[in-house]
C-alpha positions in Angstrom: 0.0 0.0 0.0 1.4 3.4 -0.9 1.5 6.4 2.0 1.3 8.9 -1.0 -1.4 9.1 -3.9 -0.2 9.8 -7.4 -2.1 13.4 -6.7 -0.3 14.1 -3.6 2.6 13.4 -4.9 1.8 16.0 -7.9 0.9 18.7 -5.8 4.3 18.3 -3.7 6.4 18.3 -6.8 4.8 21.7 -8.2 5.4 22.9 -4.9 7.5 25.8 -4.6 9.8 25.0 -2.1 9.9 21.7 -3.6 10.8 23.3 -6.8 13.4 25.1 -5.2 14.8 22.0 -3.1 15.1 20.3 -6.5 16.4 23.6 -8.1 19.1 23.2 -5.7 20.0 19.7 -5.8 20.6 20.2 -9.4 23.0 22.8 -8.9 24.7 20.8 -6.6 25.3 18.5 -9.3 26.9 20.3 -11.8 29.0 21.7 -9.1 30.2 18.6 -8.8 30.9 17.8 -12.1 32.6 20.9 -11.6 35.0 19.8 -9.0 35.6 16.4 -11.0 36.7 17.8 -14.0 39.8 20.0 -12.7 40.4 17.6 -9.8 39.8 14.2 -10.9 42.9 11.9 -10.7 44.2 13.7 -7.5 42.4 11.9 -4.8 40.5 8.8 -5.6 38.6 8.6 -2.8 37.4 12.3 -3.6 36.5 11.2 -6.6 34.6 7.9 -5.9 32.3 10.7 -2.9 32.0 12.8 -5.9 30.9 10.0 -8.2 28.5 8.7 -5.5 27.2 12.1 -4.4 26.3 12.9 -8.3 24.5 9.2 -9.0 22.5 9.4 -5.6 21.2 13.4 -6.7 20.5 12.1 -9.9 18.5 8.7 -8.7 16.7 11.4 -6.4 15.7 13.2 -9.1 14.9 10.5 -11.8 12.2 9.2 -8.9 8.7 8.5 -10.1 5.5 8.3 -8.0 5.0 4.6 -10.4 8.1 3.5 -9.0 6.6 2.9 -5.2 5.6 -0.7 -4.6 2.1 -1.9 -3.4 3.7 -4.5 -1.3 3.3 -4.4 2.5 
């Protein structure tokens, strides 16, 4: 059973401050891709956060409300 109906989940995303959360997560992103591309090589463990940080932003973002399960 979902907690969110497809129309709540609309009217959160159209949101404002929703729309600025995301806004902001995107930015975050290419800031990131940023940092990669003049630092990449220098620290690979820096690089693996950065790598992780971007996919996890970018799985956030790519969610869909038809992606939640029905199961219990």
């Amino acid at each position: 059973m979902s907690i969110i109906t497809k129309s709540e989940w609309l009217d959160w995303k159209s949101n404002p401050v929703t729309r600025a959360f995301y806004a902001a997560c995107k930015e975050r992103v290419e800031d990131s891709k940023d940092i990669l591309a003049t630092s990449a090589g220098m620290d690979s463990d820096n690089d693996n956060f950065m790598r992780g940080f971007i996919s996890a932003y970018n799985e956030m973002n790519e969610f869909r409300i038809e992606d939640l399960s029905d199961e219990d």
